[in-house]
N, C-alpha and C positions, 0 to 999 in steps of 0.2 A: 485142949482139942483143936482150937483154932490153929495154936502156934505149930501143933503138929500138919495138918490142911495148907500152913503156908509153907511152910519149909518144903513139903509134898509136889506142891505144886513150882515153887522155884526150882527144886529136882528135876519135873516136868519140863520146864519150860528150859533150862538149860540143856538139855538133854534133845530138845525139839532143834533149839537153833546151833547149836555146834557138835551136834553128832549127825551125821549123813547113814543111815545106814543104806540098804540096797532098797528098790522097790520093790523085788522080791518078797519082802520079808510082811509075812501076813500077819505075824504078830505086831509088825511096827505100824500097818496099817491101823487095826484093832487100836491100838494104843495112840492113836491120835486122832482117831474120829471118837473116844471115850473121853478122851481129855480136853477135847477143844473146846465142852462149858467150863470149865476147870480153868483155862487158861483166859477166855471171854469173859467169862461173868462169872462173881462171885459174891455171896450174903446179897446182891441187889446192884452191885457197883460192878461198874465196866474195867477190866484191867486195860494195863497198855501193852499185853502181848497177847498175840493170837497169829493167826495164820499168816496175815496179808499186813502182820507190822511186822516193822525190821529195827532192830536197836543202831543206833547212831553212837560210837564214840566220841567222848569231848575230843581228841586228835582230828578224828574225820569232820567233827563238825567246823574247826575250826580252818582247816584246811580247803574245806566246802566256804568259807566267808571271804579265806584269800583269793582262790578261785575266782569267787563271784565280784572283788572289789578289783582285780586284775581287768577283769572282762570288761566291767564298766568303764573303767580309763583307760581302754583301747578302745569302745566303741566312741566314747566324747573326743578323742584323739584322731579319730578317723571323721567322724563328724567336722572336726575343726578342720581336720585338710582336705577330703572331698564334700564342700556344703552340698546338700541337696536342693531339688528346684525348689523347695520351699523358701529357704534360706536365700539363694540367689535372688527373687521376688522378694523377699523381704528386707536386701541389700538396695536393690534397684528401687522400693517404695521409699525407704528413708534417704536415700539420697537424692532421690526427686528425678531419677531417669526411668525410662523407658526402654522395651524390649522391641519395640515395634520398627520395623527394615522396611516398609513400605513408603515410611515417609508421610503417612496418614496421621500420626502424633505430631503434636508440636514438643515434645519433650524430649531430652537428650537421649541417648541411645545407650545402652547398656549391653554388655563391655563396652567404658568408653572407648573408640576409634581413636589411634593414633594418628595425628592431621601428617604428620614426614611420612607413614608406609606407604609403601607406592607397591600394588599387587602388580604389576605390569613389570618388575623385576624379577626376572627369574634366578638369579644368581640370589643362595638364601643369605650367603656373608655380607654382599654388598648391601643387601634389603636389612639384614638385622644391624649392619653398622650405620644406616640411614635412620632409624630409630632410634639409636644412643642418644647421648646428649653429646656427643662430641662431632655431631653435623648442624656444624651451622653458620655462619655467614657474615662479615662485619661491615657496614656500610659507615663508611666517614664522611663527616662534613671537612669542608678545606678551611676556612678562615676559622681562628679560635682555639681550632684541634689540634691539626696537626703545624700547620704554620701559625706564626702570632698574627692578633687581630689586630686593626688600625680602625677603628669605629669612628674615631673622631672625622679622617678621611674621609668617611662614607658620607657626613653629615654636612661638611665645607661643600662635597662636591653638590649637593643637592642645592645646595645655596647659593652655588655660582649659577648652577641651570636656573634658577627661578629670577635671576637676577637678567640671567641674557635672555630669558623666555617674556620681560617684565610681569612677571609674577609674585603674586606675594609671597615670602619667604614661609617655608612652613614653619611651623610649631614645634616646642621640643618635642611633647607628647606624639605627636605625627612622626616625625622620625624616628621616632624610638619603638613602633609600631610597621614603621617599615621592613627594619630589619630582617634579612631574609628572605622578602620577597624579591622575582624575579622585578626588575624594572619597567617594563610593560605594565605588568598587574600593580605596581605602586604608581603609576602616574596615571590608568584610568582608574581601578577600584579607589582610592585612597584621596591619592590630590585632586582628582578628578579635574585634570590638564585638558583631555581630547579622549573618545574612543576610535579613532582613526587609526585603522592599523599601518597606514603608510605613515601617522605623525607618530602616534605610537613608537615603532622602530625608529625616526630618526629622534629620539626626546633619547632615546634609551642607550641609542649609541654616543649619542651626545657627551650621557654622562658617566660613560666608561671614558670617552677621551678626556672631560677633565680630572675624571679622578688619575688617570694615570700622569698625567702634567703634574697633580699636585704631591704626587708620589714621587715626580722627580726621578723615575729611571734606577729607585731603589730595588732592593731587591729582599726575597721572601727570607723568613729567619724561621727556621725549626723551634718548634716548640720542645721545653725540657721532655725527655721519657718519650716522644712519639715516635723516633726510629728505631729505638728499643722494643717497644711493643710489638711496630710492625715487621719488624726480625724477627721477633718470636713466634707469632700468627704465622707468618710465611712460613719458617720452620716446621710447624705441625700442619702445613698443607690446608690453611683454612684461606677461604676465597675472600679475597677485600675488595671494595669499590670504594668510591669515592662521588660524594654527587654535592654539589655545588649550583647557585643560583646566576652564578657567574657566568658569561658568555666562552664557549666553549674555544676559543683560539685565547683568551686571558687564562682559564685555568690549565690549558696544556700548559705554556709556559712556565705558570709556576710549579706545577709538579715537577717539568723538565730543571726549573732554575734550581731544586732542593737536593733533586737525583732522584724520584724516589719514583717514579716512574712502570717499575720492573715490580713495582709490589702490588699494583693493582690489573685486578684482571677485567674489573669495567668502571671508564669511567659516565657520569651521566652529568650534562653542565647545563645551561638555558633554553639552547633550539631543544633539547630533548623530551621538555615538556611543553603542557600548557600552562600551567600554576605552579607559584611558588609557594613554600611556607605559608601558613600554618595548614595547606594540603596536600597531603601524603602523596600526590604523584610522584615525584620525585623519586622517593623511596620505593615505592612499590614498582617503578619500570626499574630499580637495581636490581632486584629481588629477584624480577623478569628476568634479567639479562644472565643473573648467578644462576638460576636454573634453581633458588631458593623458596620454600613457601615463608609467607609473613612471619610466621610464628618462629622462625627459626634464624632470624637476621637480627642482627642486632645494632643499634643506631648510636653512632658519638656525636655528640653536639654539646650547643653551648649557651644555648638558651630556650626559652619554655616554648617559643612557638615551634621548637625542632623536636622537642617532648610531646607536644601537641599531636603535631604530625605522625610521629612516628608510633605512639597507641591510637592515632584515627588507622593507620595501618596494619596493627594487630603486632605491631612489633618491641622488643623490648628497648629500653633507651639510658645509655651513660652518659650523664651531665658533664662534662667537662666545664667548671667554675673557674675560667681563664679572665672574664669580663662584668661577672654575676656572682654576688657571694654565695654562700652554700644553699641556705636557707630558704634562697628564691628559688630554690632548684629542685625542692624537694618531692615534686612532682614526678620525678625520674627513679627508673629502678634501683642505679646507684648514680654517687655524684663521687667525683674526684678531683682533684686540683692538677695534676697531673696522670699522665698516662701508664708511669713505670709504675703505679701504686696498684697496677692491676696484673694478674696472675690467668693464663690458660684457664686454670682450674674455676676460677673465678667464673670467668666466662661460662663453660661450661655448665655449673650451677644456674647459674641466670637462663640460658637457654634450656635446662631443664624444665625450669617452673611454666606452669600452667596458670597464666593469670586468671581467673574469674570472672575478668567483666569479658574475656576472648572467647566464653565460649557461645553466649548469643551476639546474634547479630546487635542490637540493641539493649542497654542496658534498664532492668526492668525499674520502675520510679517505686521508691517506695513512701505507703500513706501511714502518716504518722496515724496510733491509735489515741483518740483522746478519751478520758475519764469519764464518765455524768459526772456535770456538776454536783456537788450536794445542797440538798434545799437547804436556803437561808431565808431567813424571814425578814422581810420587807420593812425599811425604817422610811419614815419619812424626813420630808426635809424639818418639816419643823419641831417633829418629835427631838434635835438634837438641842433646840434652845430650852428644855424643859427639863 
C-alpha cells in the first residue's frame, strides 16, 4: 500500500513539474489543489516538493558555484584596482600620512605630493616629464672631481701665511678641517686670526697669491673619466654647474685652462656666497641658478664635509675617492674612484629615490626602549666571605 502511495505520488509530482498544461483546464486545477497534501506532507514528514520548490540539477547546481566562484574573483579584483575610501584610510593610517590640505596636521599628506610638479605648468608633456626621474641636475666640485687635487699645496700655503702673519703655524688636525671652506670663514671661524672684514679679505687674498707662487704657474690636469661623463650629461641635455670655494677669477681660469667651459651652465665660486663647506649655501644658490629643486641635484665631491653639505641641503651626493679611501666615504649615496664608472641610468636611479630623513624638516630622535629590570636579591658585602 505504501509503495503503491509513493510511486502515486512521484507520478504526481512529475506530472506537476514538467507538464505545463493550460490554465484553462479545470480538471488540472482540481488535481492540484487535491494533491498538494500529497506532495507536502505525508505519514507526518514534510516532502521536498511542493508548490514554491523547484528541483535543482547537479549540472545547474554546479554551474550556479562556477558562477558564484567567478563573481567573487572579479569583485576582489576590482577591489584590488579601485580601493575604496576605506582602504585608502587604511593605507594613509599604516603608513603614517594624512589626508589633511589645510596644513592643520603636522603629518605627511596622502597622496604623497610630488616635490618636481610644478601646477603653474600648463603644457601636460613638459609637466609630466618634469616628474620622471630623468629631470634632474648635476652640481660639481672643481678640485678632486673633475681636475686633480693638490692638498698638500693647500697646507704649505697656509703655513707660509702664518709664518709672514707671525703666527703660529697650525695643526695638522686644523688643516685638515679646513678643507673646503671658503678662506674668510677659515681664518675668523677656525684660526681665529681677526674678524675684521677689511683684514679678513686681505689674509684671504694673501693666500690665494702664495698658493699660486707655490704652484709655480702650473697648470690643471683632468681627472681620468670626468670629460667622459660630462659629454655624456651634456648629451642627454642635463644642466651641470660647477661651484667651488675658490675665488671666482682663479676658477674661471681653470675651467678655461681644461676647456671645459661650454659644459657648464652655472658657475658659483667664493664672492657668491657667504659660507663655505660643511654649509650647504653654496649648493643650494646652484640649485637657484639651475631653475632646480634640492631634491633633484645631485652633488660630486670628494670629501665628507661636501656629503655634509650636500644632505643638510636635501640633496643626493657621489663621493668621488680621489684623496679619501672608500670607506671614509661611506656616508654618500654612491662612492666611486672614478667618474667613467658611472652611467646616465645610474644617475637617474639615485635621483629617483626618495630619501627618508627628506621628508621632514628635521629628523625625529629616536628613545631607545629599555626592559624592567628583573628583581634580584640583595647580597651583601660580607655575605661573600661565608
Amino acid at each position: 500500500m505504501v509503495d503503491t502511495i509513493g510511486a502515486s505520488t512521484s507520478l504526481v509530482g512529475h506530472h506537476l513539474l514538467y507538464q505545463r498544461p493550460s490554465c484553462k483546464d479545470d480538471n488540472f486545477k482540481r488535481r492540484t489543489g487535491s494533491c498538494r497534501l500529497l506532495v507536502t506532507e505525508f505519514m507526518g514528514q514534510r516532502l521536498p516538493i511542493g508548490p514554491s520548490t523547484s528541483v535543482v540539477t547537479p549540472r545547474q547546481r554546479y554551474n550556479g558555484f562556477v558562477d558564484s566562484t567567478v563573481k567573487s574573483l572579479a569583485m576582489e579584483l576590482t577591489k584590488e584596482k579601485n580601493p575604496s575610501k576605506e582602504d585608502w584610510r587604511r593605507i594613509a593610517r599604516d603608513l603614517g600620512y594624512t589626508s589633511d590640505t589645510a596644513g592643520a596636521s603636522p603629518g605627511r599628506l596622502w597622496p604623497p605630493a610630488n616635490k618636481a610638479d610644478d601646477p603653474m605648468i600648463h603644457n601636460p608633456l613638459l609637466r609630466q616629464e618634469r616628474m620622471g626621474c630623468g629631470w634632474f641636475a648635476v652640481i660639481f666640485e672643481m678640485e678632486g672631481v673633475i681636475v686633480e687635487d693638490d692638498s698638500e699645496l693647500q697646507r704649505q700655503a697656509w703655513l707660509v701665511l702664518s709664518q709672514e702673519e707671525g703666527r703660529s703655524p697650525p695643526l695638522a688636525f686644523v688643516l685638515k678641517r679646513i678643507e673646503g671652506m671658503k678662506n674668510e670663514q677659515a681664518i675668523s671661524e677656525v684660526l681665529c686670526w681677526s674678524r675684521d672684514p677689511t683684514e679678513l679679505r686681505r689674509l684671504a687674498s694673501r693666500k690665494e697669491e702664495i698658493y699660486q707662487s707655490l704652484k709655480n704657474g702650473g697648470y690643471y690636469q683632468l681627472r681620468s673619466g670626468s670629460q667622459e661623463l660630462m659629454t655624456t650629461l651634456a648629451n642627454h641635455k642635463i644642466p651641470l654647474a660647477v661651484a667651488s670655494t675658490r675665488p671666482q677669477k682663479v676658477l674661471q681660469e681653470a675651467v678655461e685652462d681644461v676647456g671645459i667651459q661650454s659644459f657648464f651652465d652655472v658657475i658659483v665660486a667664493a664672492e657668491d656666497v657667504f659660507r663655505g663647506k660643511p654649509d650647504p649655501e653654496m649648493f643650494l644658490y646652484a640649485a637657484q641658478l639651475l631653475n632646480f629643486i634640492p631634491q633633484r641635484c645631485i652633488v660630486f665631491g670628494n670629501s665628507n664635509s661636501t656629503v655634509e653639505a650636500a644632505h643638510d641641503a636635501r640633496m643626493k651626493c657621489v663621493a668621488v675617492a680621489s684623496k679619501h679611501p672608500v670607506y671614509e666615504l661611506r656616508a654618500a649615496d654612491l662612492v666611486v674612484r672614478q667618474l667613467d664608472e658611472l652611467s646616465v641610468v645610474d644617475l637617474k636611479n639615485l635621483a629617483d629615490i626618495d630619501s627618508p630623513e627628506f621628508e621632514s624638516g628635521e629628523p625625529e630622535a629616536e628613545m631607545e626602549e629599555e626592559d624592567d629590570p628583573s628583581p634580584s636579591s640583595s647580597v651583601g658585602v660580607g655575605d661573600l666571605f661565608w
